[in-house]
C-alpha positions in Angstrom: -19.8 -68.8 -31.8 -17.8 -66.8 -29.0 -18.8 -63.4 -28.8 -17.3 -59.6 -29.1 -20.3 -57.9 -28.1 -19.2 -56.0 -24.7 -22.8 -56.7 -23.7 -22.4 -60.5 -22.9 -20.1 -59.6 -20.4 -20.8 -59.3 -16.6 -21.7 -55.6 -15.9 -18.7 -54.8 -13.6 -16.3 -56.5 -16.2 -18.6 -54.5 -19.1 -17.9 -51.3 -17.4 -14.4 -51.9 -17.1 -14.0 -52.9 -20.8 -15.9 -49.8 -21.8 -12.9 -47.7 -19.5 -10.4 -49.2 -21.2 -11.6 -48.7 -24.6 -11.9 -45.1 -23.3 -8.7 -44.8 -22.3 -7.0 -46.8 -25.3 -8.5 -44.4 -27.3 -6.6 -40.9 -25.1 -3.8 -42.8 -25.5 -4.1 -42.7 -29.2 -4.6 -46.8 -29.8 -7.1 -47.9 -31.5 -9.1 -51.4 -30.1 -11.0 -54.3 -31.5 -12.1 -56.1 -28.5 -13.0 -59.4 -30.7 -14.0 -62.1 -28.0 -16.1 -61.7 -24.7 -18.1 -64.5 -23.3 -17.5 -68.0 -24.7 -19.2 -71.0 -24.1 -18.2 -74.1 -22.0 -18.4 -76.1 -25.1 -16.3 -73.2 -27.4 -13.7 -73.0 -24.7 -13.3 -77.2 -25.0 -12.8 -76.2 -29.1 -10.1 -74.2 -28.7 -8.7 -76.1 -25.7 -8.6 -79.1 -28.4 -6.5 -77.4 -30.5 -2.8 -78.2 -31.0 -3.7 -81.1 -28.7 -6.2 -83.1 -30.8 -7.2 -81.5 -33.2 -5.0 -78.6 -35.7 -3.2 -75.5 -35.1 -1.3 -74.0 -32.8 -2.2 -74.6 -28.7 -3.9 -71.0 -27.7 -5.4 -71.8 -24.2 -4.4 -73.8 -21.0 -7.8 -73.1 -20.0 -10.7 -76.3 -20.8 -13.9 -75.5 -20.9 -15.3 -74.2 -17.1 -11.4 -73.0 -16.4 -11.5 -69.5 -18.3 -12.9 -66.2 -17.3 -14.1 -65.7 -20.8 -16.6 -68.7 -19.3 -17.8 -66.7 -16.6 -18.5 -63.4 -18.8 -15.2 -61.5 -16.9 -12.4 -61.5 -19.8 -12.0 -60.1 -23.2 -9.6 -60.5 -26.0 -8.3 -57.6 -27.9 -6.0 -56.3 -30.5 -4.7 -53.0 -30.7 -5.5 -51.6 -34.6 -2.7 -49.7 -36.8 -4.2 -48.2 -39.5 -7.5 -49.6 -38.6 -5.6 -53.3 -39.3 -5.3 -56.0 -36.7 -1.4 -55.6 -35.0 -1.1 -59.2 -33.3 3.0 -59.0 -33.1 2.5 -54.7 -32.1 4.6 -55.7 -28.3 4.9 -52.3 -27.5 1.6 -51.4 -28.0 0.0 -54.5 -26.1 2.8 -53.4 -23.6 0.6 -50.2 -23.0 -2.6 -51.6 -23.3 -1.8 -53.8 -20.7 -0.3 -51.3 -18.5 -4.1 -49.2 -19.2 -5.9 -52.3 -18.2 -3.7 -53.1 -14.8 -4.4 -49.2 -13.5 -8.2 -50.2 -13.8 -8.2 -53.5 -12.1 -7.5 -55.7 -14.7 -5.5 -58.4 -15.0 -3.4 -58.7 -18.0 -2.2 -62.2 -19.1 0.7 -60.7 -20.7 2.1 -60.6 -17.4 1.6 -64.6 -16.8 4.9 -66.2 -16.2 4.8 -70.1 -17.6 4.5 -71.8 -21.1 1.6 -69.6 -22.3 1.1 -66.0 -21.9 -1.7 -64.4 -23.8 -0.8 -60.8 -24.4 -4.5 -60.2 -25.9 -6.5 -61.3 -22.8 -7.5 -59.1 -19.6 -9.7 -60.5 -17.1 -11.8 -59.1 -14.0 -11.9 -61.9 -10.9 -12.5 -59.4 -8.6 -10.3 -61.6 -6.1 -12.1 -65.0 -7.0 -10.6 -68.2 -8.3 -12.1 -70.3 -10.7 -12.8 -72.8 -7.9 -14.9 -70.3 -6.1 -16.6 -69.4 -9.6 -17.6 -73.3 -9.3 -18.9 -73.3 -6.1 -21.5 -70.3 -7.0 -22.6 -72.3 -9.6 
């Protein structure tokens, strides 16, 4: 199962995670980060779905092709009234605006078929093709 524990990240990505919460919170919005690292094999799950097997697609990204892979990403939701706010636009409009000024890189700003207003990641310049090559 993927995980929300801020410790499976990457201690660069960790530390920036732990900033944002920080500065979520001085903002006045609440967070529940609720996915850090996720396996090759969890990322091919949710890659699957819409495609061939139920729901709604969620992820370009198959399994080795997300940052959540390589312990550098997070998904989050902003809380209102300590409840989940998945359609809160505004607010993931600021949250994403918190996470660009420390480096982040909010996929709510994606252009294409699928941007993910939830996700930030940390590639400290790297592609996903150098990620591979480390390996």
């Amino acid at each position: 199962m993927a995980s929300r524990d801020l410790a499976d990240l990457e201690p660069e990505t960790q530390a920036l995670a732990k900033q944002f919460l920080h500065k979520c919170a001085a903002a006045g919005i609440d967070i529940l980060i609720y996915c850090t690292y996720r396996s090759v094999h969890e990322q091919n799950i949710i890659y699957a779905q819409g495609r061939t097997s139920p729901g709604k697609i969620i992820t370009n990204a198959r399994g080795g092709q997300s940052w959540h892979n390589w312990k550098r990403a997070f998904d989050f939701v902003p809380l209102v009234g300590g409840k989940p706010a998945w359609n809160a636009t505004a607010l993931y409009k600021k949250c994403g605006e918190i996470g660009e000024s420390l480096g982040l890189e909010w996929a709510g700003r994606w252009t294409g078929s699928l941007r993910e207003t939830a996700h930030m990641q940390y590639t400290k310049g790297k592609t996903l093709t150098d990620m591979l090559k480390e390996t």
